[in-house]
mmCIF file as gemmi writes it, N, C-alpha and C atoms, coordinates in Angstrom:
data_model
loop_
_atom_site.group_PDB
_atom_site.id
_atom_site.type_symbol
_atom_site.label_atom_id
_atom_site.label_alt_id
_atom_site.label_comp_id
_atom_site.label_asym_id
_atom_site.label_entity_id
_atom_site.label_seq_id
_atom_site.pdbx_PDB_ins_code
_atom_site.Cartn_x
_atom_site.Cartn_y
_atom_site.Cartn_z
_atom_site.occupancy
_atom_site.B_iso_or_equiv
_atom_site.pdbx_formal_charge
_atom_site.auth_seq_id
_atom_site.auth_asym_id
_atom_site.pdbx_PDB_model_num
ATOM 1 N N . UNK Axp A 1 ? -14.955 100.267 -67.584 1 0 ? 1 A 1
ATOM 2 C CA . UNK Axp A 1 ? -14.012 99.464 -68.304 1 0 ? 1 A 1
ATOM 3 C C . UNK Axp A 1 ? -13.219 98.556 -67.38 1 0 ? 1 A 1
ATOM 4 N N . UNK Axp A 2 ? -13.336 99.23 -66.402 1 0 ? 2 A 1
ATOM 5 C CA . UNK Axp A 2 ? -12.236 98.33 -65.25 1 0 ? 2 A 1
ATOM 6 C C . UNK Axp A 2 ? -12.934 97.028 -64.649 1 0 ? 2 A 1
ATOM 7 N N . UNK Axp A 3 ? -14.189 97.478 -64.78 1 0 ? 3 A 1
ATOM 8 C CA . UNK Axp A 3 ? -14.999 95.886 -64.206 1 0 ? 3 A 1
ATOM 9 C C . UNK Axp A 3 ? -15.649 94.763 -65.469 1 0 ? 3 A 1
ATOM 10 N N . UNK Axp A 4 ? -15.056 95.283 -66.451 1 0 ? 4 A 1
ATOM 11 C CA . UNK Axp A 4 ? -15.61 94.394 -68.138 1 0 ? 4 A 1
ATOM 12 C C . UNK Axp A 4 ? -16.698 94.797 -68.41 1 0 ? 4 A 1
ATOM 13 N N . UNK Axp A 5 ? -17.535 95.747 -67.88 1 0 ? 5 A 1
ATOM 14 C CA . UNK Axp A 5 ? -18.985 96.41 -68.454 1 0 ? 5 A 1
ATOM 15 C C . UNK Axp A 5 ? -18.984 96.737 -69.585 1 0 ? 5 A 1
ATOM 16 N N . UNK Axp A 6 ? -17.949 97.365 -69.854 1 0 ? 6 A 1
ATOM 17 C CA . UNK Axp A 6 ? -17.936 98.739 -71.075 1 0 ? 6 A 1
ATOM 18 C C . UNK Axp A 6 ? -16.323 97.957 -71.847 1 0 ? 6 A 1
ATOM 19 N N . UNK Axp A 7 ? -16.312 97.427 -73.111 1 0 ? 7 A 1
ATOM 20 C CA . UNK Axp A 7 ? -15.541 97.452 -73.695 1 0 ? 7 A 1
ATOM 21 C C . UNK Axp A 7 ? -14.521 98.772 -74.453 1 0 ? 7 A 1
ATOM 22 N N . UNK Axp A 8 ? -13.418 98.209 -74.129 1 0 ? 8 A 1
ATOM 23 C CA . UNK Axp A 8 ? -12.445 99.406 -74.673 1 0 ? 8 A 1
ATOM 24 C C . UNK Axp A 8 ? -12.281 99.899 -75.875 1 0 ? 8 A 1
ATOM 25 N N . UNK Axp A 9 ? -12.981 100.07 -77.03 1 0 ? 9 A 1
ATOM 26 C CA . UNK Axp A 9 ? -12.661 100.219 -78.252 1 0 ? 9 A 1
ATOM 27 C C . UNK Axp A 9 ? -12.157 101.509 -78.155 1 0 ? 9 A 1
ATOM 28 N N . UNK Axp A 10 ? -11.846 102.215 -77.482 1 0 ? 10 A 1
ATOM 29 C CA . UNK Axp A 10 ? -11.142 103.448 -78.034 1 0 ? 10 A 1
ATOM 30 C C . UNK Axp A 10 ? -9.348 102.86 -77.942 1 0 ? 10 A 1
ATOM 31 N N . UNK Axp A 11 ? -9.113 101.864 -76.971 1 0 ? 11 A 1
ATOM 32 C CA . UNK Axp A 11 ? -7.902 101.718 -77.442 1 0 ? 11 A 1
ATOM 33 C C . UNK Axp A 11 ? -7.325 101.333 -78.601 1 0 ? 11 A 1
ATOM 34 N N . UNK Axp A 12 ? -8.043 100.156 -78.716 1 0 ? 12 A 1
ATOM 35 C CA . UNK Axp A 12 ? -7.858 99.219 -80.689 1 0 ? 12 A 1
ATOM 36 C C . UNK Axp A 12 ? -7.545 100.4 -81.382 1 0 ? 12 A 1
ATOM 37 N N . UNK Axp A 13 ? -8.836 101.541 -81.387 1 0 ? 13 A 1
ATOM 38 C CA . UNK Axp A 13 ? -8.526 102.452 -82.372 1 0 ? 13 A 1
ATOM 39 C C . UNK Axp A 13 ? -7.421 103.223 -82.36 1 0 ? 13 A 1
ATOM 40 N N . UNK Axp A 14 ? -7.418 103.681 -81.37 1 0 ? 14 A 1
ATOM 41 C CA . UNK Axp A 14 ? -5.596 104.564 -81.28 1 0 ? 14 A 1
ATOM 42 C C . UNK Axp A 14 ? -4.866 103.824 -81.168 1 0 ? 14 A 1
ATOM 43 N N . UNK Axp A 15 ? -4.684 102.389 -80.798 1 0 ? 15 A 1
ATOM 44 C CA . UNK Axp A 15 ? -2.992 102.378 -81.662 1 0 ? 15 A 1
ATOM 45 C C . UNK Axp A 15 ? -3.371 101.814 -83.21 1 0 ? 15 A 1
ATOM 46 N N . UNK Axp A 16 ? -4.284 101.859 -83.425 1 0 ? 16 A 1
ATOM 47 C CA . UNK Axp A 16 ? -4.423 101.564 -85.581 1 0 ? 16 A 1
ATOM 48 C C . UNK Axp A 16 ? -3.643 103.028 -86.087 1 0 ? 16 A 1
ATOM 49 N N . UNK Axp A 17 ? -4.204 104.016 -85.154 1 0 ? 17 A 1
ATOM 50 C CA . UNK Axp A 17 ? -3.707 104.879 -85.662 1 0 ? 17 A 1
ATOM 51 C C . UNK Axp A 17 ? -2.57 105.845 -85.445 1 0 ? 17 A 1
ATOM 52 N N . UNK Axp A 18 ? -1.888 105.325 -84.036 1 0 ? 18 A 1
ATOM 53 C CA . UNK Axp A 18 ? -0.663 105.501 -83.839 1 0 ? 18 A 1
ATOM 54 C C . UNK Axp A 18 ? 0.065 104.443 -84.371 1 0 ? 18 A 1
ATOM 55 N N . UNK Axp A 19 ? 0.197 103.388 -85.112 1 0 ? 19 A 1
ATOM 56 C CA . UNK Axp A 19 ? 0.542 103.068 -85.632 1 0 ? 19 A 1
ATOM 57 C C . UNK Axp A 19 ? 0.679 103.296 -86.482 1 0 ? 19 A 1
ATOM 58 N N . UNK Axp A 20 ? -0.114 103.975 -87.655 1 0 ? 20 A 1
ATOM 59 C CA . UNK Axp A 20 ? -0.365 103.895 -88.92 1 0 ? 20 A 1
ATOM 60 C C . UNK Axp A 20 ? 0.544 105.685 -88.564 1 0 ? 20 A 1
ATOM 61 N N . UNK Axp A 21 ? 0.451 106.576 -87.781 1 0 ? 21 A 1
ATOM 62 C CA . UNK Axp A 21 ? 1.7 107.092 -87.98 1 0 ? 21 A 1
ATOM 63 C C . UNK Axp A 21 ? 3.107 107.392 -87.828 1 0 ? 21 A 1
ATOM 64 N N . UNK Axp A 22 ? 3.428 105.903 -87.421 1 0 ? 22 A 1
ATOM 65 C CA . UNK Axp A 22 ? 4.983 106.082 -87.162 1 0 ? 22 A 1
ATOM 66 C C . UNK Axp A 22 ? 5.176 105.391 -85.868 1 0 ? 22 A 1
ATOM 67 N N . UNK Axp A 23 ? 3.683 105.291 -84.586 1 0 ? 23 A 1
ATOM 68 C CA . UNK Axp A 23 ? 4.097 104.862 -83.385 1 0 ? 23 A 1
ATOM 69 C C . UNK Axp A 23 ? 4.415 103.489 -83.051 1 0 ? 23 A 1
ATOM 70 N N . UNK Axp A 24 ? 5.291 103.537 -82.211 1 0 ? 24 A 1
ATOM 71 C CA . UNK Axp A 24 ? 5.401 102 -81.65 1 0 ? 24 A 1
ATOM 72 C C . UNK Axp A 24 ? 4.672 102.077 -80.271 1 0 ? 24 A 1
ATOM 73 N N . UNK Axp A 25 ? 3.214 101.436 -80.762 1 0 ? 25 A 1
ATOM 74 C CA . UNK Axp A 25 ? 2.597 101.033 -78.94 1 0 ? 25 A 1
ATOM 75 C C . UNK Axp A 25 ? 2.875 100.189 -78.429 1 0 ? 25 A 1
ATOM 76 N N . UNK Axp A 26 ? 3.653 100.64 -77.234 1 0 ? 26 A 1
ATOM 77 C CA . UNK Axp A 26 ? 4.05 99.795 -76.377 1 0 ? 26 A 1
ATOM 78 C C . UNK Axp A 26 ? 2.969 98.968 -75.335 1 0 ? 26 A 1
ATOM 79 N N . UNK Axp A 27 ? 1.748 99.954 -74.623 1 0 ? 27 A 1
ATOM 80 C CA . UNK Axp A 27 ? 1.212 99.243 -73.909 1 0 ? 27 A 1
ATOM 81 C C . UNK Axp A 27 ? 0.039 100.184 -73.902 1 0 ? 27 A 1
ATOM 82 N N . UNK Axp A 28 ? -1.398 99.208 -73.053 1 0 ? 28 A 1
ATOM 83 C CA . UNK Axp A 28 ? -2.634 100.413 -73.063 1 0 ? 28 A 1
ATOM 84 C C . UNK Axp A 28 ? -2.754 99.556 -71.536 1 0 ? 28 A 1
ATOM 85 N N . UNK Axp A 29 ? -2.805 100.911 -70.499 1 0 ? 29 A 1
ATOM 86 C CA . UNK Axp A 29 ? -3.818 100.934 -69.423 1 0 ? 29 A 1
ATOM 87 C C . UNK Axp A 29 ? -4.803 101.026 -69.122 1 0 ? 29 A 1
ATOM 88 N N . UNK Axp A 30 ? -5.455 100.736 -68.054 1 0 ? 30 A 1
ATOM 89 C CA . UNK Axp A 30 ? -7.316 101.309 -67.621 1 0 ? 30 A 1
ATOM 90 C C . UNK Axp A 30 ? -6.936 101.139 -66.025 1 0 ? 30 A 1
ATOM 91 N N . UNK Axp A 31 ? -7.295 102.545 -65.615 1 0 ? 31 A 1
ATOM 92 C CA . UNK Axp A 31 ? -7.484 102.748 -64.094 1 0 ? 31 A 1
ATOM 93 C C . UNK Axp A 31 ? -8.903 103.326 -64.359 1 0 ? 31 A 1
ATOM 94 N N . UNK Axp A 32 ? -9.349 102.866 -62.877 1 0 ? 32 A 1
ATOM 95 C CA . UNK Axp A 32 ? -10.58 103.438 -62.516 1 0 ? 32 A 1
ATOM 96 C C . UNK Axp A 32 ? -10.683 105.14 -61.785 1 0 ? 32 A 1
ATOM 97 N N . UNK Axp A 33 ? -11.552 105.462 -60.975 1 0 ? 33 A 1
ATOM 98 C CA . UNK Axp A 33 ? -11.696 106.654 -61.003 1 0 ? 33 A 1
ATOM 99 C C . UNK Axp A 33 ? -11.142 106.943 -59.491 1 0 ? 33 A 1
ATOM 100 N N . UNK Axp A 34 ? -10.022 106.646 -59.11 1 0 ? 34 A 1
ATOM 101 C CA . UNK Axp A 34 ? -9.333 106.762 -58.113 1 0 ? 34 A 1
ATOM 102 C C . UNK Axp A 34 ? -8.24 107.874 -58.44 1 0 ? 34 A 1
ATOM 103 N N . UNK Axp A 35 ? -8.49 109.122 -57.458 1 0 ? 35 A 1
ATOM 104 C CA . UNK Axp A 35 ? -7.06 109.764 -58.126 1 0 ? 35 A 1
ATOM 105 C C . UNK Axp A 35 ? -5.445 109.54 -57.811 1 0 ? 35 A 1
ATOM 106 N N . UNK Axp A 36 ? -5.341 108.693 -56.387 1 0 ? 36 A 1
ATOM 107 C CA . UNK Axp A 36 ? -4.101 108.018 -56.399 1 0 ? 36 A 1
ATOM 108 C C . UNK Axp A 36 ? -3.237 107.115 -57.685 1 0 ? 36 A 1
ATOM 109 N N . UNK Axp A 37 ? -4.524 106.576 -57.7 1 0 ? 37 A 1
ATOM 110 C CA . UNK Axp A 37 ? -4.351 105.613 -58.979 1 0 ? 37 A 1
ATOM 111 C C . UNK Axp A 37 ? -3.763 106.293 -59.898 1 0 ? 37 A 1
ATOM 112 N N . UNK Axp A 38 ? -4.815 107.052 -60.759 1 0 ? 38 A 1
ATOM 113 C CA . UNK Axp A 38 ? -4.354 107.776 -61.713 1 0 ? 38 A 1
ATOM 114 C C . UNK Axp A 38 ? -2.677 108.961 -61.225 1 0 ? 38 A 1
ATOM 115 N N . UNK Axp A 39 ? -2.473 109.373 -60.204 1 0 ? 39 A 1
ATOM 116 C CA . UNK Axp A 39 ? -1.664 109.628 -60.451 1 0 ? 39 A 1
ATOM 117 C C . UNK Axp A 39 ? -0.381 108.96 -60.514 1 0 ? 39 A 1
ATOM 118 N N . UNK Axp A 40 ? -0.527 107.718 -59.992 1 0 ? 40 A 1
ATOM 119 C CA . UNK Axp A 40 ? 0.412 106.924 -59.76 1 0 ? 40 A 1
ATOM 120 C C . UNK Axp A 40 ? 0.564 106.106 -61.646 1 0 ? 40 A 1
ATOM 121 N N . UNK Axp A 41 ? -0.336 106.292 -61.593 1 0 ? 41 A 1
ATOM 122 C CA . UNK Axp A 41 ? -0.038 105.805 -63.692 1 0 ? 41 A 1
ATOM 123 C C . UNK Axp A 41 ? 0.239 106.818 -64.405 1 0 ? 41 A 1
ATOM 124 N N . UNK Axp A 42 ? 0.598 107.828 -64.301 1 0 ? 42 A 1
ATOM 125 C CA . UNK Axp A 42 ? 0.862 109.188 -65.337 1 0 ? 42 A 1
ATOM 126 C C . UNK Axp A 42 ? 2.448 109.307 -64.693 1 0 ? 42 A 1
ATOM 127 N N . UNK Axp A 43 ? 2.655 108.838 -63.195 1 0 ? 43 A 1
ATOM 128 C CA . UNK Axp A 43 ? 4.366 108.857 -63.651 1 0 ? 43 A 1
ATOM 129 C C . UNK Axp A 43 ? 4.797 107.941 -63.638 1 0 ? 43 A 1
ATOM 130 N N . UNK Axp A 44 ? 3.85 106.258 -63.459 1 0 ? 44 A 1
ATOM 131 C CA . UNK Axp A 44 ? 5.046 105.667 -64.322 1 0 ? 44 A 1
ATOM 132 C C . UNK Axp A 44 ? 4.778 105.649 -65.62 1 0 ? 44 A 1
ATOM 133 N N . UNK Axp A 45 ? 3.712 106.494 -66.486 1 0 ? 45 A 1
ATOM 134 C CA . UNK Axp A 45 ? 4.009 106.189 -67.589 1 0 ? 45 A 1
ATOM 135 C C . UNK Axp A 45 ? 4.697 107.642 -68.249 1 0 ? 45 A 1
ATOM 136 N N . UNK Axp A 46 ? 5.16 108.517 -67.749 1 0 ? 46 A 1
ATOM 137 C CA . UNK Axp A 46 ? 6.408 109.282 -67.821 1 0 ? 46 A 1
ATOM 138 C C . UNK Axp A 46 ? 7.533 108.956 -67.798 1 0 ? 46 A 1
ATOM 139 N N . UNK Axp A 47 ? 7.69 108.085 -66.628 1 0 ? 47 A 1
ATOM 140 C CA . UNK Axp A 47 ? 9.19 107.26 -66.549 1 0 ? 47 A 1
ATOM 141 C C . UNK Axp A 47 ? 9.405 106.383 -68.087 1 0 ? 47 A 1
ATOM 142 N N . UNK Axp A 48 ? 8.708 105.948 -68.745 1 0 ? 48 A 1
ATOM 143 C CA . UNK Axp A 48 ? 9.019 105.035 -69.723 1 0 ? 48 A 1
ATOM 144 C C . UNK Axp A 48 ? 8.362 105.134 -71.117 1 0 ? 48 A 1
ATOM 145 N N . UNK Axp A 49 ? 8.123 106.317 -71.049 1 0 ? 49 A 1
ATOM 146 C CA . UNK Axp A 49 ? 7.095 106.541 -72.542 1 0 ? 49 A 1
ATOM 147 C C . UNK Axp A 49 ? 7.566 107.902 -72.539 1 0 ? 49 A 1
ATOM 148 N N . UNK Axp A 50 ? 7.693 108.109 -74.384 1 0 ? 50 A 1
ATOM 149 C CA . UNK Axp A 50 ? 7.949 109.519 -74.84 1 0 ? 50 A 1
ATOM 150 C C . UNK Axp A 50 ? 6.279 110.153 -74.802 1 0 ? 50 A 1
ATOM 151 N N . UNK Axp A 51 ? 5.53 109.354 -75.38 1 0 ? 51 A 1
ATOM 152 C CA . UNK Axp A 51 ? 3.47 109.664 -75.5 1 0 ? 51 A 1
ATOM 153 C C . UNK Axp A 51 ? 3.219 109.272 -74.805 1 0 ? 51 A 1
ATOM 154 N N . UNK Axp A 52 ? 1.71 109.973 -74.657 1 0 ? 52 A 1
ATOM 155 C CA . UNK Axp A 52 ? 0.665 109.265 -73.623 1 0 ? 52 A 1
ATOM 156 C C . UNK Axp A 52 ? -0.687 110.018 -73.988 1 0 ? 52 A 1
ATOM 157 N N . UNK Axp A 53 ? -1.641 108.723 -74.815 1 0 ? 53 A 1
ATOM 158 C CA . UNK Axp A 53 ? -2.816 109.662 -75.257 1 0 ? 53 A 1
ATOM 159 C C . UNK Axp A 53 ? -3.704 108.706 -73.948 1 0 ? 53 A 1
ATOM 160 N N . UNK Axp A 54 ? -4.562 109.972 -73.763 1 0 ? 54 A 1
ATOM 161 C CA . UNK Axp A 54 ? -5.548 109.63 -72.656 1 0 ? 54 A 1
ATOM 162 C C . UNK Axp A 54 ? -6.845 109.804 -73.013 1 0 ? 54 A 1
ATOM 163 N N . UNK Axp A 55 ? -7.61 108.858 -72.862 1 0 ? 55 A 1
ATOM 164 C CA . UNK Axp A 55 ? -9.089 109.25 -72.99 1 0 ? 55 A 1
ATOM 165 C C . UNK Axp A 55 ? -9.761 108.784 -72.074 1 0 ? 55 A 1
ATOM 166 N N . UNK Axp A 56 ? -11.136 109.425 -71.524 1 0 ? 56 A 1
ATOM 167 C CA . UNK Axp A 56 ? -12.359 109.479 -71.034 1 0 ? 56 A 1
ATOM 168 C C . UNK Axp A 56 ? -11.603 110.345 -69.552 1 0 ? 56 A 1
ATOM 169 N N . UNK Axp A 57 ? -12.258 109.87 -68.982 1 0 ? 57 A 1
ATOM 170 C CA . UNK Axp A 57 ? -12.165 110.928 -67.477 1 0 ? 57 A 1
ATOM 171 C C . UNK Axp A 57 ? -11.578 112.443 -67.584 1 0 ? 57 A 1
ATOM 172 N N . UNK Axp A 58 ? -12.105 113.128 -68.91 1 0 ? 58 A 1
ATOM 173 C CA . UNK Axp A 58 ? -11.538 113.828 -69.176 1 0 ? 58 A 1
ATOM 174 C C . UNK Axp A 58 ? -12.746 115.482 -69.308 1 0 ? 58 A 1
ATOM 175 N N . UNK Axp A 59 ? -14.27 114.574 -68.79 1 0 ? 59 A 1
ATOM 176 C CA . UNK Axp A 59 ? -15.25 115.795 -69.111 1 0 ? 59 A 1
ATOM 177 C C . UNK Axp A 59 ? -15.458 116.854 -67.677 1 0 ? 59 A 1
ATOM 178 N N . UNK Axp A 60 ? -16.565 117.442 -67.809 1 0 ? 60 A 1
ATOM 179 C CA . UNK Axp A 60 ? -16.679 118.034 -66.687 1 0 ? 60 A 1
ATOM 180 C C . UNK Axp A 60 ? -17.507 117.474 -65.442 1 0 ? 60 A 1
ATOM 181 N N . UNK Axp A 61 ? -17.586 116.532 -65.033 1 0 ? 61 A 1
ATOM 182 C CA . UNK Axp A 61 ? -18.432 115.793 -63.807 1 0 ? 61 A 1
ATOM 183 C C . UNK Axp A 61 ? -17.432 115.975 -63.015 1 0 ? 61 A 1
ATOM 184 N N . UNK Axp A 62 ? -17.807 115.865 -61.938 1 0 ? 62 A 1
ATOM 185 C CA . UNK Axp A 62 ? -16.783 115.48 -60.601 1 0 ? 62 A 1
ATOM 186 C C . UNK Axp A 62 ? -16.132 115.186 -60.897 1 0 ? 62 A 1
ATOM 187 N N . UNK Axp A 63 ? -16.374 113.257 -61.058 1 0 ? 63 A 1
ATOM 188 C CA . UNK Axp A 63 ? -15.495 112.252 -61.169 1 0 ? 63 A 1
ATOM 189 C C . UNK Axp A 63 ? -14.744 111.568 -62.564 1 0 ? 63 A 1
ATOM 190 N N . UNK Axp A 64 ? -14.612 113.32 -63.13 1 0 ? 64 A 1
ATOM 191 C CA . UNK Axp A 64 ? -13.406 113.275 -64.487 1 0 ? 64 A 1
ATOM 192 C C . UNK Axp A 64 ? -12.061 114.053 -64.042 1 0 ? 64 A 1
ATOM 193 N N . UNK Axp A 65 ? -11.16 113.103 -63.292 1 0 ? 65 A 1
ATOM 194 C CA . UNK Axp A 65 ? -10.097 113.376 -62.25 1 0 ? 65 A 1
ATOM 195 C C . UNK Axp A 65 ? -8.855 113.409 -63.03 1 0 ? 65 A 1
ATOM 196 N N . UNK Axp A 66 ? -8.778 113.191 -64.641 1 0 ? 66 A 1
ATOM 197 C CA . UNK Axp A 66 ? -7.6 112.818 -65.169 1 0 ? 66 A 1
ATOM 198 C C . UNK Axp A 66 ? -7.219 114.427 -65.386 1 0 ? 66 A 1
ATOM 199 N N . UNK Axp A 67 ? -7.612 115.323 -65.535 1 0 ? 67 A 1
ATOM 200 C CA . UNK Axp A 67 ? -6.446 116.476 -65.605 1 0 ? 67 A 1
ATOM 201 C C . UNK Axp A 67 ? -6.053 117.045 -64.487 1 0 ? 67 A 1
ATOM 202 N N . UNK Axp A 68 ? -6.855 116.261 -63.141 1 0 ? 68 A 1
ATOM 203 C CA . UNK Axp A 68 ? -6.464 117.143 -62.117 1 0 ? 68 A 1
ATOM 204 C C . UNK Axp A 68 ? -4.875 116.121 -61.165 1 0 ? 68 A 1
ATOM 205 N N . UNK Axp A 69 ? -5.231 114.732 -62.418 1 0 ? 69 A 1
ATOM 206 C CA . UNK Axp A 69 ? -4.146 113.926 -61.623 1 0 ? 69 A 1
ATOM 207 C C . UNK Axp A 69 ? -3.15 113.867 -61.88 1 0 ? 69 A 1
ATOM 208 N N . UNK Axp A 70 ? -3.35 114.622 -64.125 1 0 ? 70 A 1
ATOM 209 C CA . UNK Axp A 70 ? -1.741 115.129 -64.135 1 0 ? 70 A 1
ATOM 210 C C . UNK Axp A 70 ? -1.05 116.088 -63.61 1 0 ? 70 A 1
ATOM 211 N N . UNK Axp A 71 ? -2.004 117.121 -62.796 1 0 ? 71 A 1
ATOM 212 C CA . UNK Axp A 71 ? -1.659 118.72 -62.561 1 0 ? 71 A 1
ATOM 213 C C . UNK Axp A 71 ? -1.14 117.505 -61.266 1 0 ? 71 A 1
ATOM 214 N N . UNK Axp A 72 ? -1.395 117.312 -60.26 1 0 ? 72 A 1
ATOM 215 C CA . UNK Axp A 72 ? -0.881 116.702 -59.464 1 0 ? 72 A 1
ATOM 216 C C . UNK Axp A 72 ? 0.343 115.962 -59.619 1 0 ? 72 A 1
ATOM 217 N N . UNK Axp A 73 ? 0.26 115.113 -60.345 1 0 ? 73 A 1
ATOM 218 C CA . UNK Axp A 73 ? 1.425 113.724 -60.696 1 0 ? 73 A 1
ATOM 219 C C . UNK Axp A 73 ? 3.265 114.878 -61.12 1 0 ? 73 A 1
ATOM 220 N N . UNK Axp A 74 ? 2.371 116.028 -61.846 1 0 ? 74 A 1
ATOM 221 C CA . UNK Axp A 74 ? 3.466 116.422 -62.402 1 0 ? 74 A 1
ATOM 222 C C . UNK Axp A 74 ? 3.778 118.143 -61.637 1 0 ? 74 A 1
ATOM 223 N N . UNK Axp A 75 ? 3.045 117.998 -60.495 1 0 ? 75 A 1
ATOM 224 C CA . UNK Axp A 75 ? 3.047 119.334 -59.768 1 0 ? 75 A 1
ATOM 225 C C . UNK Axp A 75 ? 2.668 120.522 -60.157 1 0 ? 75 A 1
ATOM 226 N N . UNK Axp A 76 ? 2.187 120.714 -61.305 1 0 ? 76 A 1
ATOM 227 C CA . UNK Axp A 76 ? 1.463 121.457 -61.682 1 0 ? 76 A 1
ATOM 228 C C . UNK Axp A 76 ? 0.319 122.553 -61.787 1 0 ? 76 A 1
ATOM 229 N N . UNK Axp A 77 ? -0.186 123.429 -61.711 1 0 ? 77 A 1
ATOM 230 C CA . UNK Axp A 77 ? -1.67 124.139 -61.373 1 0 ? 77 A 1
ATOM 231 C C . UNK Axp A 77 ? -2.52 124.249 -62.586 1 0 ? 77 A 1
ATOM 232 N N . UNK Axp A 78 ? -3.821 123.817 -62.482 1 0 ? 78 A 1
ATOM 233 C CA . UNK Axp A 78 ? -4.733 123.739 -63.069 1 0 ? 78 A 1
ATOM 234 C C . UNK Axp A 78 ? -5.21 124.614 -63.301 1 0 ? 78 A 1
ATOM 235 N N . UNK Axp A 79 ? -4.942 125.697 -64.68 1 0 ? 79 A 1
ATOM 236 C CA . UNK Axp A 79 ? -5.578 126.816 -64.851 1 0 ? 79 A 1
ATOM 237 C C . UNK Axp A 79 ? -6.922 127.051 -65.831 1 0 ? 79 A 1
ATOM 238 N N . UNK Axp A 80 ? -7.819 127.899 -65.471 1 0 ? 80 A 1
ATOM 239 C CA . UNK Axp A 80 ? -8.495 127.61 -66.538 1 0 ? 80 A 1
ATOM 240 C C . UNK Axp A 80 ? -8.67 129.058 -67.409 1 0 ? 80 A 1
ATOM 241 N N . UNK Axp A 81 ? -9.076 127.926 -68.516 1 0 ? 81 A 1
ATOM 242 C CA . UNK Axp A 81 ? -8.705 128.633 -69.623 1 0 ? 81 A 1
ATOM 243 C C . UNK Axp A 81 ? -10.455 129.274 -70.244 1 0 ? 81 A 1
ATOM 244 N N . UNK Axp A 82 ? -10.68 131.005 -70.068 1 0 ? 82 A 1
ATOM 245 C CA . UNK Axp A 82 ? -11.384 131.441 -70.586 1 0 ? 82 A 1
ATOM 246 C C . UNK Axp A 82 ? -11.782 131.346 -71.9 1 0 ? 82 A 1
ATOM 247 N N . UNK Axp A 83 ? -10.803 131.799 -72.729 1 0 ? 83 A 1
ATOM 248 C CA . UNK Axp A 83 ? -10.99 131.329 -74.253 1 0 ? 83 A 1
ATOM 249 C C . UNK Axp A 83 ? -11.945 130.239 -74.807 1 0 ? 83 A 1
ATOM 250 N N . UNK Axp A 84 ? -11.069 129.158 -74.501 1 0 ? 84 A 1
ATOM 251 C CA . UNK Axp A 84 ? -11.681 127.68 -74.573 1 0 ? 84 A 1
ATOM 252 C C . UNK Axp A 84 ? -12.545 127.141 -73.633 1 0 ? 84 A 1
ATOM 253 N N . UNK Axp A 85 ? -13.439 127.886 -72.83 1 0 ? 85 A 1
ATOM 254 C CA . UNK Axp A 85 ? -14.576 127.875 -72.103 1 0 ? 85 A 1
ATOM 255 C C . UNK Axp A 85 ? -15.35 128.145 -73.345 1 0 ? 85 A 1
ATOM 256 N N . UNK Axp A 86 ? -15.298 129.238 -73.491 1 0 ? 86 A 1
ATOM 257 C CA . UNK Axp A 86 ? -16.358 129.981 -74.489 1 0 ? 86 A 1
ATOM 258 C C . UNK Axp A 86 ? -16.384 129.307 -75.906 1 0 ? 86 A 1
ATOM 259 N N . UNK Axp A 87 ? -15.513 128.941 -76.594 1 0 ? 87 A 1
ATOM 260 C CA . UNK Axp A 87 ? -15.45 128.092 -77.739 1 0 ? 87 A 1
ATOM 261 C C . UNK Axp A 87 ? -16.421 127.22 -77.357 1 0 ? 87 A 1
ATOM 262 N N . UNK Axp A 88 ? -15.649 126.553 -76.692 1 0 ? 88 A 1
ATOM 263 C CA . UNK Axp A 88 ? -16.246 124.729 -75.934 1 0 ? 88 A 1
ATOM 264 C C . UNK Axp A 88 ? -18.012 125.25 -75.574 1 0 ? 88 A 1
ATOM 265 N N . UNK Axp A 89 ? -18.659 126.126 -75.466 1 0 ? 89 A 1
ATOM 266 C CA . UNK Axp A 89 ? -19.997 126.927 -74.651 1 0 ? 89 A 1
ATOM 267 C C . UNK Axp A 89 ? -20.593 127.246 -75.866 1 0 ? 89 A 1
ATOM 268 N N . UNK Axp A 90 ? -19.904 127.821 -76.845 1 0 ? 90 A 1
ATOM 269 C CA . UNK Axp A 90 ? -20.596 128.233 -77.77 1 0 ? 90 A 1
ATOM 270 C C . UNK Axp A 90 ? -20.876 127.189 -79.021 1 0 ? 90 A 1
ATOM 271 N N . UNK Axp A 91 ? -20.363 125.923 -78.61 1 0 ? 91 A 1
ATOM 272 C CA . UNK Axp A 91 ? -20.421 124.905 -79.974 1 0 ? 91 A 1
ATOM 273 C C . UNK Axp A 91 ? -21.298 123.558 -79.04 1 0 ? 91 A 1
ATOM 274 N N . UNK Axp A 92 ? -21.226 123.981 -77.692 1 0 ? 92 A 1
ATOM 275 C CA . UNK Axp A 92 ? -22.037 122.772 -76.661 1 0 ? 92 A 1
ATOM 276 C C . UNK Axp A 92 ? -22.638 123.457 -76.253 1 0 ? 92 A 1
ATOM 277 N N . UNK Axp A 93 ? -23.236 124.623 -75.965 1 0 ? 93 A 1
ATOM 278 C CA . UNK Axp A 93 ? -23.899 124.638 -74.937 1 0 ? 93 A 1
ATOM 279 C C . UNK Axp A 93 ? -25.268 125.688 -75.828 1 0 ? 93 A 1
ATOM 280 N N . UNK Axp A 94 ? -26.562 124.966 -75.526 1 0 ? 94 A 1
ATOM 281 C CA . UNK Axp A 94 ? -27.525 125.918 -76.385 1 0 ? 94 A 1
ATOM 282 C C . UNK Axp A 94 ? -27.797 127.151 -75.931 1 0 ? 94 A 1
């Protein structure tokens, strides 16, 4: 998305629909797969936003860095969660 390859339609769609419940979108970002980056956009968009919906860099490859940049950004530890392994395994995985 960051080099114009891949159009953004997941943003259009979330704010139709943060809009349509109540939100005022203020703004949509795109960082690439840098985790400085990303952490450096999760606090400023803490500093100035009550929300923050995030999508993609969010699966299991390597280079899906966005939960490890909020555990970072916000000092945090990345725990994982057994439960929702097995859910997530038993509805994906044959």
């Amino acid at each position: 998305m960051v080099t114009g390859q891949t159009v953004d339609t997941n943003a259009a769609w979330l704010a139709q629909q943060g809009v349509q419940l109540g939100f005022q979108v203020a703004r949509h970002s795109t960082v690439g797969d840098k985790l400085d980056d990303l952490i450096s956009l999760m606090q400023t968009i803490a500093e100035r936003a009550d929300c923050c919906f995030c999508t993609g860099g969010l699966g299991p490859t390597s280079d899906d860095l966005t939960a490890l940049a909020v555990a970072k950004a916000f000092d945090l530890e990345l725990i994982f969660d057994e439960e929702a392994y097995h859910q997530n395994a038993k509805r994906f995985l044959p």
